[in-house]
C-alpha positions as CSV (number, residue, x, y, z in Angstrom):
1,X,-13.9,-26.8,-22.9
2,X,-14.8,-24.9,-26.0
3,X,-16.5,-21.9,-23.6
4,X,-13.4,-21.9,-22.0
5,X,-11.4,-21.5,-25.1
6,X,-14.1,-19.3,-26.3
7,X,-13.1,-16.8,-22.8
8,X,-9.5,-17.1,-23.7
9,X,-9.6,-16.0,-27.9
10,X,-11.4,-13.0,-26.4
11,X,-9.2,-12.0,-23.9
12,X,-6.4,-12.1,-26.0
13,X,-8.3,-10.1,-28.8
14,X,-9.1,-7.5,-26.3
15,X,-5.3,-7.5,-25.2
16,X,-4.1,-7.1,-28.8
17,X,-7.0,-4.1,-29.3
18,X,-5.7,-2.6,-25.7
19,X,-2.1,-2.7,-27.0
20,X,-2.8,-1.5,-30.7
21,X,-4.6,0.9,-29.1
22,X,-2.2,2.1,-26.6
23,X,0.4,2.2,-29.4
24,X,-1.6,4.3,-31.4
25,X,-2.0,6.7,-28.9
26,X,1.7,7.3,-28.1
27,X,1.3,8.2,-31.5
28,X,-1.2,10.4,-31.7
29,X,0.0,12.2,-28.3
30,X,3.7,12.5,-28.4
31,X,4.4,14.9,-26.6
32,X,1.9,14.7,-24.0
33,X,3.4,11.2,-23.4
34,X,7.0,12.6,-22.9
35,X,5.2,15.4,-20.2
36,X,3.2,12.8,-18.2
37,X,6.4,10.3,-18.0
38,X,8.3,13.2,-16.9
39,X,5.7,13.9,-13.9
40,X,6.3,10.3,-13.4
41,X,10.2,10.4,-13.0
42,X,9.6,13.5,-10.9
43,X,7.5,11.7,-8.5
44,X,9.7,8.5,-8.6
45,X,12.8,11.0,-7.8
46,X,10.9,13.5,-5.0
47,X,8.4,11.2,-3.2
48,X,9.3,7.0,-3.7
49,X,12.5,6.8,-3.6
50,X,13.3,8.8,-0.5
51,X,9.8,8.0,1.2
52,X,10.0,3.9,0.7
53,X,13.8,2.8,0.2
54,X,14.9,3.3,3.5
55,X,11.3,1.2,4.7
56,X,12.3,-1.6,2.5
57,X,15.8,-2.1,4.0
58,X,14.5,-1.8,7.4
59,X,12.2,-4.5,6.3
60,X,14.6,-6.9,4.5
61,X,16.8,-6.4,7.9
62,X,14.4,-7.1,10.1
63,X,13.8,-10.4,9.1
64,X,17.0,-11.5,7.9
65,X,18.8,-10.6,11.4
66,X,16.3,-12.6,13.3
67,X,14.4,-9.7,15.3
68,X,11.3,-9.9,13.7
69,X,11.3,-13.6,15.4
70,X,12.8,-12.9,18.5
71,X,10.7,-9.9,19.1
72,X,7.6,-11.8,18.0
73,X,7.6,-14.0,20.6
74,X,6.6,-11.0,23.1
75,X,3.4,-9.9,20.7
76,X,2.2,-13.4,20.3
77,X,-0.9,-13.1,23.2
78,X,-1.5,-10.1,20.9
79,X,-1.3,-10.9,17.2
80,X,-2.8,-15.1,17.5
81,X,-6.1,-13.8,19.0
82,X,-7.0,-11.2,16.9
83,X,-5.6,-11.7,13.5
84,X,-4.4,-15.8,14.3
85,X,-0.8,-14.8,12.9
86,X,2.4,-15.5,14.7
87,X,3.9,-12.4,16.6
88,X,6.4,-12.1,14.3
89,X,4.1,-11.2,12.2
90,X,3.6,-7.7,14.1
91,X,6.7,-6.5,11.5
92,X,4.8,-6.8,8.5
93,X,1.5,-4.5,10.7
94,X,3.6,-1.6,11.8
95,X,6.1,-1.0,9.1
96,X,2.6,-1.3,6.9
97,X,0.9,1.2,9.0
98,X,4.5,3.6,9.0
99,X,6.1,3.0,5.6
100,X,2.8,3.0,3.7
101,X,2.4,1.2,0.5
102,X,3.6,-1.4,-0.6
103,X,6.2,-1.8,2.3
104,X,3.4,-3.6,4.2
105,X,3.2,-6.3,1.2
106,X,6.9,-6.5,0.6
107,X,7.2,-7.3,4.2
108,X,4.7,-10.2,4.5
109,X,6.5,-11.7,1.4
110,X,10.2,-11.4,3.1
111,X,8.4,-13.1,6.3
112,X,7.6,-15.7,4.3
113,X,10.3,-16.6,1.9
114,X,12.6,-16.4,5.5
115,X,9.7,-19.2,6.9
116,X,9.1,-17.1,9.9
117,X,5.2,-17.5,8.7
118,X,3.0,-20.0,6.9
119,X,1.3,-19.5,3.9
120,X,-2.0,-19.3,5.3
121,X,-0.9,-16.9,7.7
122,X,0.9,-14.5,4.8
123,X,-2.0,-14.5,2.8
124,X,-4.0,-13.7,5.8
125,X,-1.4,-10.5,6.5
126,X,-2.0,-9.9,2.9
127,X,-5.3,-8.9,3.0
128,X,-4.5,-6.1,6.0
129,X,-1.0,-5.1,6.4
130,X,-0.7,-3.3,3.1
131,X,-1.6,0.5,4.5
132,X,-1.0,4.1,3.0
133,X,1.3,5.5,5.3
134,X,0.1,8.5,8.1
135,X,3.0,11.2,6.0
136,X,0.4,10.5,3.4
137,X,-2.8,10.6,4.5
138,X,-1.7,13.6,7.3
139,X,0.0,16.0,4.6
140,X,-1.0,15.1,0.8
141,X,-4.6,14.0,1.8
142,X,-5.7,15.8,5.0
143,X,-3.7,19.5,4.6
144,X,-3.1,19.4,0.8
145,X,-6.6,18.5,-0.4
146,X,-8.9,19.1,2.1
147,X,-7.1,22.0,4.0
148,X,-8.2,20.4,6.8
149,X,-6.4,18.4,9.8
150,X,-9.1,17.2,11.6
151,X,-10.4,15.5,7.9
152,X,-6.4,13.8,8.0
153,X,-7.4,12.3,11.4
154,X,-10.7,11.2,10.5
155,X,-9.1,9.4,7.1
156,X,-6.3,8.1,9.2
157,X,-8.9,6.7,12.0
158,X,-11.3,5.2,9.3
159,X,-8.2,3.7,7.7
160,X,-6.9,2.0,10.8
161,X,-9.8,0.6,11.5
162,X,-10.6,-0.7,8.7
163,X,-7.4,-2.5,8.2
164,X,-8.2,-4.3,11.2
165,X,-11.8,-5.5,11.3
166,X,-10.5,-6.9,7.7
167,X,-7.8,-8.7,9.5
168,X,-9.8,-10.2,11.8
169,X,-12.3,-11.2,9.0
170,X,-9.8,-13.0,7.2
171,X,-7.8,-14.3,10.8
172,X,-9.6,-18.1,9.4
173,X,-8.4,-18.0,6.0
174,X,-6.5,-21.2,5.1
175,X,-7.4,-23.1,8.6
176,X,-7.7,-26.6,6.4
177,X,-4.1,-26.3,5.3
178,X,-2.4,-25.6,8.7
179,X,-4.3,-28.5,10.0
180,X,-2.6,-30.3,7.8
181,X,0.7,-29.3,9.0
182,X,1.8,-27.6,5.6
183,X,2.6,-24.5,4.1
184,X,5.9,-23.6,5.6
185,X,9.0,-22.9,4.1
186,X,12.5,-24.0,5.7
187,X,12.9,-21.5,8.6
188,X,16.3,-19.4,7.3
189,X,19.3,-18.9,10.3
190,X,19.7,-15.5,10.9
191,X,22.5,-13.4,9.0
192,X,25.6,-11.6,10.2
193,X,24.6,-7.7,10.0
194,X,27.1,-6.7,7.2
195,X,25.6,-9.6,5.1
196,X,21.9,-8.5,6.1
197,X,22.9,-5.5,5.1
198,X,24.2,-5.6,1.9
199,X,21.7,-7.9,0.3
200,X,18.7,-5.5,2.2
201,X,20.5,-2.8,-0.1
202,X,20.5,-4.8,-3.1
203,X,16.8,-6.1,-2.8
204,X,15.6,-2.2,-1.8
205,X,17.1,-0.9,-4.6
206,X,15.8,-3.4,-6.9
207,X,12.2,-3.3,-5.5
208,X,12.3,0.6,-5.4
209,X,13.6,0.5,-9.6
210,X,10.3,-2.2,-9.9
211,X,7.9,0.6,-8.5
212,X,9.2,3.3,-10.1
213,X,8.1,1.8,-13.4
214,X,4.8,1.0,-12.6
215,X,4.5,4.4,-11.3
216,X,5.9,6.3,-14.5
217,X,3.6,3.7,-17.0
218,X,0.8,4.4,-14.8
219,X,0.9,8.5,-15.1
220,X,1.0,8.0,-18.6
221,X,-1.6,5.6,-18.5
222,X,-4.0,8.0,-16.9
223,X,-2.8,11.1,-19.3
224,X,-3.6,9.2,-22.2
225,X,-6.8,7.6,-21.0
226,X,-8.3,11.0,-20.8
227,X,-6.6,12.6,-23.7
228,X,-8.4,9.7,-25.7
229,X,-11.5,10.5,-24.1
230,X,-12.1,6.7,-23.0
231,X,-12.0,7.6,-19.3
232,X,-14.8,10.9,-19.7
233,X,-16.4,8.6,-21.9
234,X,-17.0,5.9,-19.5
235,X,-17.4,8.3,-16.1
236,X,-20.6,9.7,-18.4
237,X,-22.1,6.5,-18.8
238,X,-22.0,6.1,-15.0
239,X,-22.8,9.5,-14.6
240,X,-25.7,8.8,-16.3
241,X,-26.6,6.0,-14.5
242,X,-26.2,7.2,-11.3
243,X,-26.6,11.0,-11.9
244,X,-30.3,11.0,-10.0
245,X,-28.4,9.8,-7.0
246,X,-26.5,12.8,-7.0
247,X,-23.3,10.8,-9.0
248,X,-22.3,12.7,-11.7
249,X,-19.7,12.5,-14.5
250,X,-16.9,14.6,-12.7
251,X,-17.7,12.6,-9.3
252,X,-17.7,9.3,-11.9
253,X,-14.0,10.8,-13.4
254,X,-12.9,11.3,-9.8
255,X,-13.5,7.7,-8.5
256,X,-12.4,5.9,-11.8
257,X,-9.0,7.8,-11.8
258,X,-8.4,6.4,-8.2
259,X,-9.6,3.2,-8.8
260,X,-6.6,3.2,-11.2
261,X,-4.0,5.6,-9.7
262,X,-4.0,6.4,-6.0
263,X,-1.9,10.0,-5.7
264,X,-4.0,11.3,-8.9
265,X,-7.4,10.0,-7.7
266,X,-7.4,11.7,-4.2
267,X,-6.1,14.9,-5.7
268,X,-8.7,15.5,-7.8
269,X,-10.9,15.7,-5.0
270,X,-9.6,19.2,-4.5
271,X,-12.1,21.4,-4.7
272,X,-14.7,19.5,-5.8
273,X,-18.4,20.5,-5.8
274,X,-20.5,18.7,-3.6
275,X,-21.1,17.2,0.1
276,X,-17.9,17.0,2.2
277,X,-19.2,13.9,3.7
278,X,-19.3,12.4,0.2
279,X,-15.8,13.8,-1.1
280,X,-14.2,12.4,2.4
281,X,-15.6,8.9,2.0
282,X,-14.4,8.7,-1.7
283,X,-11.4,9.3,-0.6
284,X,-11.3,7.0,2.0
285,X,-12.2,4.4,0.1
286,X,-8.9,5.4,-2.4
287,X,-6.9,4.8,0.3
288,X,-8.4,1.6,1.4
289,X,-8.5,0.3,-2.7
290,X,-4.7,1.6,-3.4
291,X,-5.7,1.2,-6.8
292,X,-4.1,-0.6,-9.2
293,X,-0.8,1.1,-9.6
294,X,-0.1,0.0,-6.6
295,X,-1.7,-4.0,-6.8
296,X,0.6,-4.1,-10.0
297,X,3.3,-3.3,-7.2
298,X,2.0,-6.2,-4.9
299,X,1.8,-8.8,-7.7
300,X,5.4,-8.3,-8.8
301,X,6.2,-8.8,-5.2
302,X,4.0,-11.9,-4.7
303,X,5.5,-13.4,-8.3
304,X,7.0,-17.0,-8.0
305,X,5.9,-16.9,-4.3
306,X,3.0,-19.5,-4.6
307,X,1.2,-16.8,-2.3
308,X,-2.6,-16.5,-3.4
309,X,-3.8,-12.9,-4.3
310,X,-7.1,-13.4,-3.3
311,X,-7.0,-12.7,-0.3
312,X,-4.6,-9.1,-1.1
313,X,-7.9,-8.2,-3.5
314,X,-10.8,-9.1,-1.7
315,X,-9.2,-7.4,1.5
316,X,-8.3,-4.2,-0.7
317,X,-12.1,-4.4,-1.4
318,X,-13.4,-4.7,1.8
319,X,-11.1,-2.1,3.6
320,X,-11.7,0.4,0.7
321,X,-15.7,-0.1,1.4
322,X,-15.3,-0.5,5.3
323,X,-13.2,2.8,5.4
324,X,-15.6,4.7,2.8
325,X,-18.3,4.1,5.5
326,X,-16.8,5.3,8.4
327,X,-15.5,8.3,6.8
328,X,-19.0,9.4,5.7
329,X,-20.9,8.8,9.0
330,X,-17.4,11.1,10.7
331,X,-18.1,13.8,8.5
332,X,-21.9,13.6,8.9
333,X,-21.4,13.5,12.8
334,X,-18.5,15.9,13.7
335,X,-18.2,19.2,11.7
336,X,-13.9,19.4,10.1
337,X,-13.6,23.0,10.0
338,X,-10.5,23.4,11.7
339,X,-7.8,24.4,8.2
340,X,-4.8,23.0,8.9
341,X,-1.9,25.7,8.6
342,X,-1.3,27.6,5.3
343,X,2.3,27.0,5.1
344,X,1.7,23.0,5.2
345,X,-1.5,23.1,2.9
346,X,1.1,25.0,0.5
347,X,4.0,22.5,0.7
348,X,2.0,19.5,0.3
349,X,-0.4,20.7,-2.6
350,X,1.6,18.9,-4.7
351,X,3.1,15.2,-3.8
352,X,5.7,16.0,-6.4
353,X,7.2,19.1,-5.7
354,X,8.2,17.3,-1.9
355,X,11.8,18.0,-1.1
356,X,14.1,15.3,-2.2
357,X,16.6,15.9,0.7
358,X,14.3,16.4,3.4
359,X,12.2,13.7,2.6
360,X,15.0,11.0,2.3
361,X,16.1,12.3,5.7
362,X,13.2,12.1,7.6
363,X,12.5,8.5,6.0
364,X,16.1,7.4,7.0
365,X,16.0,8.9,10.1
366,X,12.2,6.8,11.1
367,X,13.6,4.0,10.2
368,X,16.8,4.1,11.8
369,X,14.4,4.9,14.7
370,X,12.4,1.8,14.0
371,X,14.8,-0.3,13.8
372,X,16.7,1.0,17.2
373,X,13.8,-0.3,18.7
374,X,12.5,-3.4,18.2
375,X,16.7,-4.6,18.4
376,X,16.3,-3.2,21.9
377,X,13.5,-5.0,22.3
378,X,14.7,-7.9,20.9
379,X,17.6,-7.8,23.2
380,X,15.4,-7.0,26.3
381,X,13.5,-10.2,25.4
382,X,15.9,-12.4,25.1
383,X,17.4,-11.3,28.6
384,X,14.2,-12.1,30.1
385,X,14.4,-15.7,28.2
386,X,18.0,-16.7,27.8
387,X,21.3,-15.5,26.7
388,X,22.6,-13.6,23.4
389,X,26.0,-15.3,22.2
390,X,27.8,-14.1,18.9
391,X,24.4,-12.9,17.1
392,X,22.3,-16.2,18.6
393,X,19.7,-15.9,21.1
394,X,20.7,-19.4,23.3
395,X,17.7,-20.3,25.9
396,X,18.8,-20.8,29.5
């Protein structure tokens, strides 16, 4: 016991440093403070709101009308072999894949709350379904920082693939505790569509108002890590380890800033020095990580859930490595020389400055899209099966 307590005095006297310390330079840096929280709200306003509200209604929807079950039932020969989840688990893998992060996450948690899936089988879609989205990846990534769309595709294959060899990694997590029959909540009826959609509003807007806070703390996080000189401080001692190797202290800066902050991390990858092959598997493995902006993001979702994180991080881990790989043996075996055009590279070279109009447009309009379809194929489902009578799907 006394190590133990021994652990815990020291964590909480490093807290109460970090804090004192983080204090102090809110103090010292005023004004920088003010600029990076500014960037923040800029980003919140341009790029998350428009890019993920409409994502998490669709979500929200999906499960509380019922679709994501009824639609499930068609996927199941797909989703219980490979990744041993129910099919209507295949809600949480696309809109993960589409929306980008966290939709992914905040999906697998509505699943589970609704008891369309167990709780080994959300912690399994945990450690896979949580994706940066292709608008991402495509534009910011691919034609923003590398100039290059054939370096978008290879990030976006590596990615994909990535996401699924870890889901079929974990597909045995928690086998013991559905043997035992356990780990699902109360399956919930499905909701009349005005009610669906007013509480989908409600828990959008409040999910969207929970990211835009870590996002803003997180900017200023970053600003006043370097301004301190804590961050080139440490990327030097790594540097300096692994400077023979060809790692230096700006490649050490580089990596550290996405291992905290995804957007910042892969754009200072723009114009760096150095292999390509190197620069594209870094990034890679940024998007596979997320970085911990965006885990804080997950964990708020997971909260009173009982859900284990676990498997979110060590997946997080493995698809940022996995993805980091692939990337580097692309690069070394096909030659990315074809610039993407001039006019995108411009518009995208920085996330912020995205179009707050267009961008909630095109995110409304995908996910009306979305949703259009799987409540056709819903419908065309339960035609094949049975009958649909005032909003419930009766078997013949």
């Amino acid at each position: 016991m006394r190590p133990f307590r021994f652990r815990r005095k020291f964590f909480d006297v490093l807290i109460c440093l970090a804090l004192f310390a983080a204090v102090a330079a809110l103090v010292v840096f005023p004004k920088d403070s003010v600029d990076a929280a500014a960037n923040g709200v800029k980003l919140c306003i341009n790029v998350i709101v428009p890019s993920l509200f409409p994502f998490f209604v669709l979500s929200t929807l999906i499960v509380q009308l019922g679709l994501a079950r009824h639609f499930g039932r068609i996927l199941e020969p797909v989703m219980r072999p490979l990744f041993n989840v129910g099919g209507e688990c295949v809600t949480a893998f696309v809109l993960g894949f589409i929306g980008g992060y966290p939709v992914g996450a905040k999906t697998v948690i509505a699943l589970y709350e609704n008891g369309s899936c167990s709780r080994a089988e959300a912690e399994r879609l945990l450690s896979f379904c949580n994706n940066s989205g292709p608008a991402f990846i495509f534009g910011v990534v691919g034609a923003g920082v590398f100039a290059s769309s054939a370096a978008g595709i290879a990030l976006y294959l590596a990615h994909t693939l990535a996401s699924v060899i870890v889901g079929v990694m974990f597909r045995y997590w928690g086998s013991g505790e559905e043997k035992k029959g356990g780990g699902r909540l109360p399956e919930a009826e499905p909701k009349r569509f005005t009610l669906a959609f007013t509480d989908s509003v409600k828990s959008a807007f409040q999910t969207t108002l929970n990211i835009c806070g870590f996002v803003i703390f997180f900017t200023v996080f970053i600003r006043l890590l370097f301004l301190s000189g804590l961050l080139p401080f440490i990327a030097s001692v790594i540097g300096g380890i692994f400077g023979p190797f060809g790692f230096d202290k700006a490649w050490a800066e580089r990596l550290l800033t996405g291992v905290i902050e995804l957007t910042s991390g892969v754009t200072s990858l723009q114009g760096a020095v150095g292999e390509f092959s190197r620069s594209l598997a870094l990034a890679a493995f940024m998007l596979g990580w997320a970085g911990l902006s965006i885990h804080c993001q997950v964990l708020s979702f997971i909260g009173d859930s009982g859900l284990s994180v676990r498997t979110y991080i060590y997946g997080k881990i493995l698809q940022g490595s996995i993805s980091a790989v692939f990337a580097y043996f692309l690069a070394r075996i096909f030659v990315f020389k074809q610039p993407a055009a001039v006019y995108l590279a411009q518009q995208v070279k920085s996330y912020a400055a995205v179009d707050f109009v267009s961008a909630l447009l095109m995110s409304c309009l995908t996910a009306a899209l979305l949703l259009l379809l799987l409540i056709i194929g819903a419908r065309k489902a339960a035609v094949r099966r049975g009958k649909y009578i005032r909003g419930k799907y009766i078997k013949k």
